[in-house]
N, C-alpha and C positions, 0 to 999 in steps of 0.2 A: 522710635529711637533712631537716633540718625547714624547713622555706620562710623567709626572711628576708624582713621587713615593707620594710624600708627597702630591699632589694636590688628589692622589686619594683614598690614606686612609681616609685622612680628609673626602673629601665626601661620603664616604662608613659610616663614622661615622655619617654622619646627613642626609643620607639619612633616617634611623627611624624615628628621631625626626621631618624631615618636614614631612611626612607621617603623624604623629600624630597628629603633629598642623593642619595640614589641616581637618584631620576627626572630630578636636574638634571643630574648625573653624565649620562646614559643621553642626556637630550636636547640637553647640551651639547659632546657627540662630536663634534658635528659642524664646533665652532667652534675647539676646543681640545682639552686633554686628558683624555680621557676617554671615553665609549661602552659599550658592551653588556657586555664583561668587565668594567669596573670597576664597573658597576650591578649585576650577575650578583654579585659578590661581595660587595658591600656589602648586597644582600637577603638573600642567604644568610647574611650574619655577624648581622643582624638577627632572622633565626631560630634560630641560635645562641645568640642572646643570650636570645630568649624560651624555649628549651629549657632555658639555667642557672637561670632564673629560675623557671621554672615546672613543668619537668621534661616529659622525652621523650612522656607518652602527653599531655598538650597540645598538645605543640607537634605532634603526628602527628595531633588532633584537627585546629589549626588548619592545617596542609596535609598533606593526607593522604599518606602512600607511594604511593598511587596515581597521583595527582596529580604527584607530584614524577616519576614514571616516565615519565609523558605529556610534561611540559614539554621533556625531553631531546629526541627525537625530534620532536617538535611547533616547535623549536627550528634543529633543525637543516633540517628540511624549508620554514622560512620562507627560511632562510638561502639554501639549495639552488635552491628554486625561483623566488625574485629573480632568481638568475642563469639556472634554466633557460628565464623567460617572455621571457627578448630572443633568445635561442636559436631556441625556438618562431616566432618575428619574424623571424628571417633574420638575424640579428646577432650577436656575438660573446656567450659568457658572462662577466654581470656589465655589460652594455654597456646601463647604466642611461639612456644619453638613448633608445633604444630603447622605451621605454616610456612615453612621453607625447612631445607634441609639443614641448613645449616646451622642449629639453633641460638646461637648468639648473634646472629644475625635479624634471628625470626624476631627475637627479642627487641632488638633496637629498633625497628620499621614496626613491630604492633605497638610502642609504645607511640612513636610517631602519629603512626596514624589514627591509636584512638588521641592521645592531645590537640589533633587537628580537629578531630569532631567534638574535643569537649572547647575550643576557640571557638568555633563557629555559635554552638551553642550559646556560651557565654556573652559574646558579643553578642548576637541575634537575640537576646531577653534581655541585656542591657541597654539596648540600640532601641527596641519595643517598649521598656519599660519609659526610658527619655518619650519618646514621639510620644505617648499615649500622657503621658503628664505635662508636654509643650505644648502640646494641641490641644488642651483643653483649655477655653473660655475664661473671663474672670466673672 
């Protein structure tokens, strides 16, 4: 297939803006609708998008299989251990005021930080699930 000029400017141009929406996405979870699976998804279709356009050993250039195999587990292990460090504390699991003094505080940074590891997640099995079905042969 031969590279299309105009397919690739175009998404050079929104590559930024899905970047953005997804982080506002990710960090607006917490107010509305939205969070880690809906950012999870929107990064991974933004690599999608640069693998139509540029084709699969780019886009495996710009995040590596490796990479994408780490984020999965790396992902869920934030998740995980948000809930197991109030545990560790004497508290319930996920019992986010546990974790700082202040508990509305505690509250808004453990939801943060588990939505960080369920993006990573999300993206990292969507990012895997893509490669493992492009790289396969006709």
């Amino acid at each position: 297939m031969k590279p299309d000029l105009i397919l690739q400017v175009g998404a050079k141009f929104l590559f930024p803006f899905i970047l953005v929406f997804a982080l506002y996405v990710q960090f607006h979870g917490d107010y509305g609708p939205g969070g880690g699976f809906q950012a999870g998804v929107i990064s991974a279709a933004m690599l999608i998008l640069y693998t139509i356009t540029y084709g699969l050993p780019a886009a495996q250039r710009a995040v590596p299989p490796r990479l994408v195999e780490l984020m999965i587990p790396v992902g869920v292990l934030i998740f995980a251990g948000t809930g197991v460090v109030p545990m560790l504390l004497g508290d319930n699991y996920l019992a986010y005021y546990a974790l700082m003094e202040h508990p509305q505080h505690a509250q808004e940074w453990g939801v943060l930080i588990v939505e960080i590891g369920v993006l990573l997640a999300v993206a990292g099995t969507m990012i895997a699930i893509f490669y493992a079905f492009s790289g396969r042969s006709r």
